[in-house]
C-alpha positions as a Markdown table, in Angstrom:
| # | Residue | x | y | z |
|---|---|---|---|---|
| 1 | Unk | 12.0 | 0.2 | 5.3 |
| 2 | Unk | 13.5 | -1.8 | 8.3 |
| 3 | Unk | 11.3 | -4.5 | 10.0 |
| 4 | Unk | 10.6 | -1.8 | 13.0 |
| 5 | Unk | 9.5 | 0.7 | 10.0 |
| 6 | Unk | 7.1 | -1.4 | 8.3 |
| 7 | Unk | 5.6 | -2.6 | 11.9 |
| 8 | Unk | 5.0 | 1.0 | 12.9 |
| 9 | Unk | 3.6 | 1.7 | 9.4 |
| 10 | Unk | 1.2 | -1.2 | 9.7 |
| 11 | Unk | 0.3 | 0.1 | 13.8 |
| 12 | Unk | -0.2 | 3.4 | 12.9 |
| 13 | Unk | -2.7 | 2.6 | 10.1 |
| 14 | Unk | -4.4 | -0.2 | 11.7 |
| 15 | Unk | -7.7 | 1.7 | 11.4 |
| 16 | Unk | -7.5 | 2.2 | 7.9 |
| 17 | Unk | -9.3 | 0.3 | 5.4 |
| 18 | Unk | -7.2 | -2.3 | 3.3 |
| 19 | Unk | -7.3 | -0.3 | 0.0 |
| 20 | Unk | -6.0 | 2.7 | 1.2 |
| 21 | Unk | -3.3 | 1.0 | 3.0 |
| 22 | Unk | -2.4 | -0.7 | 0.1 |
| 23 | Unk | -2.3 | 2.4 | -1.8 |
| 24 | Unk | 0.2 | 3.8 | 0.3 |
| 25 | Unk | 2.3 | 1.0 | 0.8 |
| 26 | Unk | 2.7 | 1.3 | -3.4 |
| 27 | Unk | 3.4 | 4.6 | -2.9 |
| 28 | Unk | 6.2 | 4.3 | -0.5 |
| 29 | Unk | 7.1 | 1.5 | -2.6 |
| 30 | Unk | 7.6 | 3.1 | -5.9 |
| 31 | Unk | 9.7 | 6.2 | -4.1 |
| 32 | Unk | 11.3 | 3.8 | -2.4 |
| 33 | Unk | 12.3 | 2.1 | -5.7 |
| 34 | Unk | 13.2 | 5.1 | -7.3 |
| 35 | Unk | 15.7 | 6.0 | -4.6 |
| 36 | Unk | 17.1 | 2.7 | -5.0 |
| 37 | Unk | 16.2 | 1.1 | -1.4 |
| 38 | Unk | 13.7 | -1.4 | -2.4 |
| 39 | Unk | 13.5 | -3.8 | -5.1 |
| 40 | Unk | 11.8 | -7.6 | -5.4 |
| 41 | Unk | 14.4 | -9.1 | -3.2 |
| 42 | Unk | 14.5 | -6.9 | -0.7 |
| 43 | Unk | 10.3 | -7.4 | -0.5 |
| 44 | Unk | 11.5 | -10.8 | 0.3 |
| 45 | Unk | 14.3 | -10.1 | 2.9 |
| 46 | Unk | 11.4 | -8.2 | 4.9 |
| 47 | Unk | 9.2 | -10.9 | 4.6 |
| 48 | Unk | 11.8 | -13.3 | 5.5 |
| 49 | Unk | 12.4 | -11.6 | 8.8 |
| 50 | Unk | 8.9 | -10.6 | 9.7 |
| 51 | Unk | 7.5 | -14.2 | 8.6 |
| 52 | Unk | 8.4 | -15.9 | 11.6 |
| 53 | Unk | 6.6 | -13.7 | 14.1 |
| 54 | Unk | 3.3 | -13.6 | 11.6 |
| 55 | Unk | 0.4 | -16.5 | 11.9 |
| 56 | Unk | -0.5 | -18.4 | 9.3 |
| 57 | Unk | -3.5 | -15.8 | 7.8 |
| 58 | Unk | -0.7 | -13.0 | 8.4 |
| 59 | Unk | 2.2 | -14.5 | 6.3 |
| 60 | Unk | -1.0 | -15.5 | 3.5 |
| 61 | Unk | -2.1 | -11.6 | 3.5 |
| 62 | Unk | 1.8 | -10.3 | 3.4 |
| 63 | Unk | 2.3 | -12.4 | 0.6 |
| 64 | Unk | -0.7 | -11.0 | -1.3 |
| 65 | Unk | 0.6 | -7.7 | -0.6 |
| 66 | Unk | 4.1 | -8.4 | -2.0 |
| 67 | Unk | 2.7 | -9.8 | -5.0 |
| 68 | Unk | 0.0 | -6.8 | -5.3 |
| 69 | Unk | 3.4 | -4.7 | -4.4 |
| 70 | Unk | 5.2 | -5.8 | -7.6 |
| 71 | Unk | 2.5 | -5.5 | -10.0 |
């Protein structure tokens, strides 16, 4: 999932609650996996490049995701 991917993802589920969005995002990370497109590193190469444009709470919460992600 490119940067633009995961910001449209996030946009158009802002009105979601955070489990279900966080049931999804495991979803498309498992298929994502199983295609071969995502692994741990590549969690961190999207972090790395949204990081920068995220506040302090934001980077905390995409962290917790990541690490919720790879469970």
């Amino acid at each position: 999932m490119t940067p633009e991917e995961m910001e449209k993802f996030v946009k158009d589920r802002q009105n979601s609650g955070e489990d279900a969005l966080l049931d999804e995002l495991k979803r498309m990370t498992r298929e994502q996996e199983q295609a071969g497109e995502m692994s741990p590193t590549r969690m961190e190469e999207i972090y790395s490049t949204l990081s920068p444009f995220l506040s302090e709470a934001q980077r905390e919460k995409m962290r917790e995701v990541i690490r919720r992600l790879k469970e």
